[in-house]
N, C-alpha and C positions, 0 to 999 in steps of 0.2 A: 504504534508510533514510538519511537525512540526519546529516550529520558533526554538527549539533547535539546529537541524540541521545550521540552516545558522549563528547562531551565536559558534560553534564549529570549523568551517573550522580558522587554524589559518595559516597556509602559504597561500599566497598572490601573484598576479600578481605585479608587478615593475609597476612605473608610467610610465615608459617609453614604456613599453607594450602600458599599457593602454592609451596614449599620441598619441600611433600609430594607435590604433586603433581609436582613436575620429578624426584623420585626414583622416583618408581613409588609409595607409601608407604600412599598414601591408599585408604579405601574405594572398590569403584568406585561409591557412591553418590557420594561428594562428589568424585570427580574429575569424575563429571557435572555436579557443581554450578559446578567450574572450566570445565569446555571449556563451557560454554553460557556462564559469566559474560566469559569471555574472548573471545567472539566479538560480545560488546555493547562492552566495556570495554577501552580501548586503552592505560589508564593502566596496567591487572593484566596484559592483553599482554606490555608492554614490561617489565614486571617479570618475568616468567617468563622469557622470553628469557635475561633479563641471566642468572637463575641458573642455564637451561641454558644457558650456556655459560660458566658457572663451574663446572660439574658437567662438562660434558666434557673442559674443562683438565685438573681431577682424574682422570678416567678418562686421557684421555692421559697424563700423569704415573705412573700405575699401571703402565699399559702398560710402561712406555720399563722398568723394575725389572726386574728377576732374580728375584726372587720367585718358586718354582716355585707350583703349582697344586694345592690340597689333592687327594688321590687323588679322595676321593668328590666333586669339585664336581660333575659330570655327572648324580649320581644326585639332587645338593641343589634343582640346576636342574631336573630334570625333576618331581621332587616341588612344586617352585613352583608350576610347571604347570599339574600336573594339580592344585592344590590351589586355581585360579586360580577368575575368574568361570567361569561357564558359561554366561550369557548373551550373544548374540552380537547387537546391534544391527542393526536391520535399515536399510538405507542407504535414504534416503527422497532425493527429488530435488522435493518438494514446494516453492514459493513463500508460504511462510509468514513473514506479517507481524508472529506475535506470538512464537511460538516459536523458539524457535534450532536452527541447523542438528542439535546431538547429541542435543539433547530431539525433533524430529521422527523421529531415528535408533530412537530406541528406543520410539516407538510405532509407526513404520512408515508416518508421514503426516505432515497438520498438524492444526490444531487442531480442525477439522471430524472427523477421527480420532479426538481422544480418548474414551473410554471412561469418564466421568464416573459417580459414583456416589455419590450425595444421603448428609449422613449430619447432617440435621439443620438448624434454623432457616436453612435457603437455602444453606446451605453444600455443595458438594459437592468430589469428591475421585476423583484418579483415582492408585492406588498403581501404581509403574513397576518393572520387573524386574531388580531389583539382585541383589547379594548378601549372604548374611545379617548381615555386617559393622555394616549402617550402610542407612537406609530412604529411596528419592526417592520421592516424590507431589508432581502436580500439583494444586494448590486454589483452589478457585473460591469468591470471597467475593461475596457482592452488594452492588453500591454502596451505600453508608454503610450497612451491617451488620458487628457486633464478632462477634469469634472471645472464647469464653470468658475469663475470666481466668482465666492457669495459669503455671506456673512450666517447668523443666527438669531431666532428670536428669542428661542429659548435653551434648552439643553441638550446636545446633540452626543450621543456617544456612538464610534463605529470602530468594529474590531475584523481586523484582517481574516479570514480563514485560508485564502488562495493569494500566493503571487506575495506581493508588499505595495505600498506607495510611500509617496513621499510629500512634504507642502513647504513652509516658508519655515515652520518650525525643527521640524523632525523626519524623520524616518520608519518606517510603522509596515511590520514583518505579521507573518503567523503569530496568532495568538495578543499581538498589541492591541490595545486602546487609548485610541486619541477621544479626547474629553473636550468638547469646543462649547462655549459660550456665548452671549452675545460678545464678547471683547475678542473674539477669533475674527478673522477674518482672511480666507486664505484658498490656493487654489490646486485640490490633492490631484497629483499627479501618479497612472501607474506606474510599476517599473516594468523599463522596456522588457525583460526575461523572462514575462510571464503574467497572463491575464490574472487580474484583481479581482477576486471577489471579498465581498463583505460582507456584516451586519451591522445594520444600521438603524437606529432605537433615537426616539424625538420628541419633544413634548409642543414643538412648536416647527411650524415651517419656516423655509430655508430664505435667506434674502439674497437675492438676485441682481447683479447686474448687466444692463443690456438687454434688449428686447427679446430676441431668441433665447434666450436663458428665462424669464419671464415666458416664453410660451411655454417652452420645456417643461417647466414646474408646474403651468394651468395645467398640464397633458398629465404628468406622472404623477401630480399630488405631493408633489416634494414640500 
């Protein structure tokens, strides 16, 4: 891919995203949505960077303390653990031009791989194996065809890989992220040039208006 590419991507991950994820902090849905935004995006790169290694200052600084070591840490850390993902990404060495290298990881290919699964006016959707934290899926829009109008419950991020769309706000190419809320409310349209796929990372499901849009989402899980 061409450096043009990573220097066109103009919406951006929040540092607070990216904050969560240099701590460990984040769903490992949306830390997937980091390591694939980051390996397009050289601007959220370089910002992650900076704050690990404003996080390891800190850890060194801890270190250097006398601070003894609460008895039980060993049993705190081990219950992390085990209370961790359990999915274990399968290491793909695929030449995929539309996918990024951790999204390949965990479907175990490229996009010839996925597992697509229709759930409605052309729309289809491939859910990936997270933890129950927070939801990735892959979605497939067809050129110039709208995804419902619906709102959020919770925190919605979805980042272009193929094609672009568009909504009431912006415009959103390869390598964007739109960040939606409950205070979004809006209805992405693709662009007519070229089927849309995404990634799309969720802590909570989608609000619907209209009954067939409500069945849609009992079907896909949206």
């Amino acid at each position: 891919m061409n450096n043009n590419m990573y220097n066109a991507i103009k919406h951006h991950l929040s540092d607070n995203i990216l904050l969560g994820y240099s701590s460990g902090s984040l769903p490992e849905a949306f830390s997937l949505m980091v390591a694939s935004h980051i390996s397009l995006c050289s601007t959220c790169r370089a910002q992650l960077e900076s704050f690990d290694a404003i996080g390891g200052e800190v850890l060194n600084s801890s270190v250097e303390t006398d601070t003894p070591m609460a008895s039980d840490s060993l049993n705190a850390t081990l219950a992390l653990i085990r209370e961790g993902p359990t999915h274990k990404p399968v290491p793909s060495r695929i030449d995929d031009r539309v996918l990024p290298k951790p999204i390949q990881d965990y479907i175990g290919g490229g996009l010839a791989d996925v597992k697509w699964r229709a759930v409605g006016m052309g729309v289809k959707q491939a859910i990936l194996p997270t933890s129950d934290a927070a939801s990735a899926r892959l979605l497939f829009i067809p050129a110039g065809a709208a995804m419902p109008d619906h709102g959020h419950q919770g925190l919605e991020l979805t980042m272009v890989l193929q094609g672009a769309f568009k909504d009431e706000d912006d415009y959103f190419a390869r390598g964007d992220v739109e960040m939606a809320d409950s205070e979004i409310h809006h209805t992405p349209i693709a662009d007519i040039n070229e089927d849309c796929i995404c990634l799309v990372v969720s802590d909570a499901r989608l609000k619907f208006d209209g009954l067939i849009p409500k069945i849609m989402q009992r079907f896909a899980q949206m």
